[in-house]
N, C-alpha and C positions, 0 to 999 in steps of 0.2 A: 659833562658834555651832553649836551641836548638833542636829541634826534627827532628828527621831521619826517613822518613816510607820506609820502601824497599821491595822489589818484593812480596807484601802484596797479599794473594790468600784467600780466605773464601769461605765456600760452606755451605749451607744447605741443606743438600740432594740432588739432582741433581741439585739445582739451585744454579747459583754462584753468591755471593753477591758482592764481589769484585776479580778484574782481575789485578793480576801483578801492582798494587798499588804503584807509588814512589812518595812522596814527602819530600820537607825540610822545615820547619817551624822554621824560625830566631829567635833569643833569641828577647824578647819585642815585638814579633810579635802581634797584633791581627786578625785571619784570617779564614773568614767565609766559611762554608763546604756545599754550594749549591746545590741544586737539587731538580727534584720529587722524589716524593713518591718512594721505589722502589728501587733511583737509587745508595743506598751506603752507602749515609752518615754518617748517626746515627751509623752500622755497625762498618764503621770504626772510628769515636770518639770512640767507645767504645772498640774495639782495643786498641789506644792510652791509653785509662784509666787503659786497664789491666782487665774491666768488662769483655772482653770476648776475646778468643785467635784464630790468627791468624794460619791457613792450613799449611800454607808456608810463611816468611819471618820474617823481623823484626823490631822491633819499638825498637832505643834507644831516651836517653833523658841525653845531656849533652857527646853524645859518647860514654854511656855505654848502652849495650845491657838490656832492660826492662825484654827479658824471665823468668827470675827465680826469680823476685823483685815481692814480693805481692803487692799488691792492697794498702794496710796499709801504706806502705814504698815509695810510688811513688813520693810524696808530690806533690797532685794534689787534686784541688777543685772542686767538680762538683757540678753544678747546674741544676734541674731538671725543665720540664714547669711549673710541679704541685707541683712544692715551696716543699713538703715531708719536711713540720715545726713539730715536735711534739705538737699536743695541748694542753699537760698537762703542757706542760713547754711556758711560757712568754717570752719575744722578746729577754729579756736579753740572760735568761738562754739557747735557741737556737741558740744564736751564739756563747756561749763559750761552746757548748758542744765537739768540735769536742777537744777540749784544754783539758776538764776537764776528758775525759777518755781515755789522751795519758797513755803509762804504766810510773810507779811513777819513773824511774828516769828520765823518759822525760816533767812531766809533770809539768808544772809552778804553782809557791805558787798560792792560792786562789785572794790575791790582786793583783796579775799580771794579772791573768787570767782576774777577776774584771774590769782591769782597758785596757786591750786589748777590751776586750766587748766594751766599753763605746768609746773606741778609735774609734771602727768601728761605732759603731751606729753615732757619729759622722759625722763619712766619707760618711753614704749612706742617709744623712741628718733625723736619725730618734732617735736625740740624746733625746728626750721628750718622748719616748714611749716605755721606756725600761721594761716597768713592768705590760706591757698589755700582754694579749694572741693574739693569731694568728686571731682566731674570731674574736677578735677586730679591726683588720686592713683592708685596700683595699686590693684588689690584686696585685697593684702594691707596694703600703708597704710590704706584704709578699713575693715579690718577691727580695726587697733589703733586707730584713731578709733572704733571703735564701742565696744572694750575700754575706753578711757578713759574714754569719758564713762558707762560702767556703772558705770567705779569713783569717780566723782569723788562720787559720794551719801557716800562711802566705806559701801556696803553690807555686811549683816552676811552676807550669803551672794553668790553669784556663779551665776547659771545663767545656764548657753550652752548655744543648741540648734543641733546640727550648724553649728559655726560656722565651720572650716574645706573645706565642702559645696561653695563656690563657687568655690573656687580649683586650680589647676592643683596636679599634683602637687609640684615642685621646691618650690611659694611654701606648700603645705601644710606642707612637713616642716619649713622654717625655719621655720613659727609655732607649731608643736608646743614645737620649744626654746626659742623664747622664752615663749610663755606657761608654760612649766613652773619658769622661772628666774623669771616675772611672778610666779606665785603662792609658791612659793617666800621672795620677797622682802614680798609684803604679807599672806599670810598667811590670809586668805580661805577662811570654806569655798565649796568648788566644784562643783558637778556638771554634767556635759557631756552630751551627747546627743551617740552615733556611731553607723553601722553601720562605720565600718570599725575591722578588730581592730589593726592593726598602730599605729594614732592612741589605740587607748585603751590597748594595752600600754606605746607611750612614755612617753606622758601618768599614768594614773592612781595612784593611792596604792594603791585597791582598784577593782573592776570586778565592776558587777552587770549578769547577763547576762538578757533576759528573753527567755521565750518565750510566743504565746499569751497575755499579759494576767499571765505569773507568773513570779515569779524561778527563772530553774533552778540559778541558782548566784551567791553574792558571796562574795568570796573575794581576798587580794594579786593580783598581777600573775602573779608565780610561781607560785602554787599553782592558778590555773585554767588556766593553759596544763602545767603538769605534772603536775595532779590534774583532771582534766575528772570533773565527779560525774556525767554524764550521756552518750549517744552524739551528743544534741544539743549540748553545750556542744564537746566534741570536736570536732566536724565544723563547727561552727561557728569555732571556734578557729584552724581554717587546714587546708590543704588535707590528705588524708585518707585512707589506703587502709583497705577493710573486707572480712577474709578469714573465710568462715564454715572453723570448728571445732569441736570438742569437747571438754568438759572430763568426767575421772571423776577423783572427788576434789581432788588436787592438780595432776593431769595433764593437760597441752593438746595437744592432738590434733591435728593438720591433717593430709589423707588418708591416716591410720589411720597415721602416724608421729609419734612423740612428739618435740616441740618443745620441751618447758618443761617446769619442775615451779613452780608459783608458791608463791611463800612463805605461811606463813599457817596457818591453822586450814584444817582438810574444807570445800569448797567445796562449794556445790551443782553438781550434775553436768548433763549433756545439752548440748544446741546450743547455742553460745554465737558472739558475733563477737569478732574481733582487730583492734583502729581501732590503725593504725601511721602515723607521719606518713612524706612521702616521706623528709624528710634522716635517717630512723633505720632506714630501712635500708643493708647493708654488705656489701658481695661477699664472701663466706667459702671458702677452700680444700676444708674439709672438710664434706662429705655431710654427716654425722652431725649438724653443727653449724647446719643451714639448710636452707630450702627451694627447692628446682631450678626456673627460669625460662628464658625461652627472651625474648631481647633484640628487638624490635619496630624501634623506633627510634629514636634520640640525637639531642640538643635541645640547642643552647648559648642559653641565652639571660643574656645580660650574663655576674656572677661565679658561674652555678649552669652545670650539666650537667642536664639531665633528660632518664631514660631512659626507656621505653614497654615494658615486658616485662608476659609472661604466665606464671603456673605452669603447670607441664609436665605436670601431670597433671588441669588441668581447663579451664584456658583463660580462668582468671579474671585479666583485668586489676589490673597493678598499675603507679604510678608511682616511681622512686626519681629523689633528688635529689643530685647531687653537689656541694660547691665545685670549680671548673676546675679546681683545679692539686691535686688529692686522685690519690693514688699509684695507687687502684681504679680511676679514670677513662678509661686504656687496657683495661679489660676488658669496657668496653659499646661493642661491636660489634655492629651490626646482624646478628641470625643465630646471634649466641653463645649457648651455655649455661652457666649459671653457678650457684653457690647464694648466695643470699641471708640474710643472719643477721638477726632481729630484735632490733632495739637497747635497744629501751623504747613500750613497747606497753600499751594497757589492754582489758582482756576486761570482755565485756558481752554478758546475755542474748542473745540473735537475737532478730532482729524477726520471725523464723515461729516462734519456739517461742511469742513473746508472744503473737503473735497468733491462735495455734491456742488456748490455755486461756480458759475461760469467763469467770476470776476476772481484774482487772485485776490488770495485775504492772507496775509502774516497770521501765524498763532501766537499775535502779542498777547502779554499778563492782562487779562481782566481782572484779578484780583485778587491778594497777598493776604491771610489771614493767620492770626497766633494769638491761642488763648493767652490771657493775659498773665494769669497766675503759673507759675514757674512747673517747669516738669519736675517731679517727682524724682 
């Protein structure tokens, strides 16, 4: 099933929750609705679902416009964080409930019903525990209790909002892989509500990131963690260093030594920043090829190194990430000096040069670089 969201507006009283909203969501899509707190998301899932109506625009589904289609008639499954199981009723009887009080010419004999139950409890492997109560189970059991009986409508879309929210970390990341093999197998288009990036880079097919009530980027897996179109989608994306420099023409500048030449056509020149993540940067021999840092202090935590240095010539913090057993890793000593190579980096306006001009200016990517030869 195909979804259409168009020039999508929502206000809550003077605050607007969503801005001129478009997007398309491909039939068997699964695709994750990213963001802070704040910035939309839940909002517009719930849009989509028909839970709550849009200012201005419009949500179809399959090319037909959703406005005047109730909530009942959507055939859509939702999944909530807090599982919303009945307790009086046992594992079975919650997943055939959404079947057993369709209206009676819609609604299948009791042994079908029956045996759809049994099908699903199957699928979300909890074919043994059909005649427990809720109380009974993990949370992550009751969280594929909630997945089944979403799917047993056999709906034509699937929305989950923050659905692995409740659960410990260990019991998150095994539902990630199952629900990715879940949808995989039926086929379902899907969209999820996250703020965490590492749950929608496992999970999603694509990943729309909002900020503010507006998309700052949808885009693969790959391409927004290795094409960030914004400083926000960057720093969003996972942890971050931001080193101001300068560009003239093709040239990147950091304290009046050149770093880089970036590929491309004549750039716009002046202040610009360099968002580098920690694991890209690399201890390098040669001067020439890096910039000089003075080591702070070294951090094992589990299979990472993380080191706490500062450039030598301004005192700007920066973090690098090691794996343990990386051959660089005896070189961050507390106290050392060393140079540091950028691996793969992207240049973006400065937030003082934006903010000094009268005229608004986006901090779109002036420029994506990665050394060529493989990290180490």
């Amino acid at each position: 099933m195909e979804i259409l969201v168009n020039n999508i507006n929502k206000h809550f009283g003077a605050f607007s929750a969503l801005k001129n909203v478009d997007l398309t969501i491909r039939s068997g899509e699964l695709i994750a609705l990213l963001g802070p707190s704040g910035s939309g998301k839940t909002t517009l899932l719930r849009i989509i679902a028909g839970l709550d109506y849009a200012d201005t625009g419009t949500v179809s589904f399959g090319g037909v416009d959703m406005a005047g289609t109730p909530l009942r008639e959507r055939q859509i499954g939702f999944v909530f964080q807090h599982y919303a199981l009945f307790k009086h009723m046992t594992v079975r009887e919650n997943v055939s409930f959404g079947l057993s009080v369709l209206p009676r010419g819609k609604r299948p004999q009791k042994w079908l019903i029956a045996d759809r139950a049994d099908e699903l409890l199957e699928l979300v492997q909890l074919a043994d525990l059909g005649d427990r109560y809720p109380h009974q189970l993990s949370g992550g059991q009751r969280q594929r209790v909630a997945l089944a009986r979403a799917l047993a409508i056999e709906p034509k879309v699937l929305l989950l909002d923050e659905p692995f929210g409740a659960l410990d970390a260990k019991v998150r990341k095994e539902l990630r892989q199952w629900l990715r093999e879940l949808h995989l197998q039926t086929g379902v288009t899907t969209i999820f509500v996250t703020h965490d990036q590492e749950e929608a880079l496992e999970l999603a097919d694509r990943v729309v990131i909002m900020e503010k009530g507006t998309i700052a980027q949808v885009d693969t897996v790959d391409r927004v963690y290795e094409h960030p179109a914004s400083p926000f989608v960057f720093d969003f994306m996972g942890s971050t260093n931001i080193i101001p420099a300068s560009l003239h023409g093709r040239e990147l500048y950091l304290d009046g030594k050149l770093v880089a030449t970036l590929s491309g056509s004549i750039l716009p020149g002046g202040a610009v920043d360099i968002y580098v993540r920690p694991g890209d940067l690399r201890a390098t021999g040669e001067h020439s090829e890096g910039v000089e840092v003075m080591v702070k202090s070294v951090q094992r935590t589990g299979p990472l190194v993380r080191a706490s240095v500062t450039l030598a010539s301004n005192d700007q913090p920066l973090i690098v990430e090691l794996p343990h057993l990386h051959h660089d890793v005896p070189r961050f000593r507390e106290g050392s000096r060393l140079y540091l190579r950028l691996m793969q980096y992207s240049v973006f306006p400065s937030a003082d040069r934006l903010a000094s001009r009268d005229s608004v200016e986006k901090p779109t990517l002036i420029g994506r670089e990665r050394v060529r030869e493989a990290l180490p």
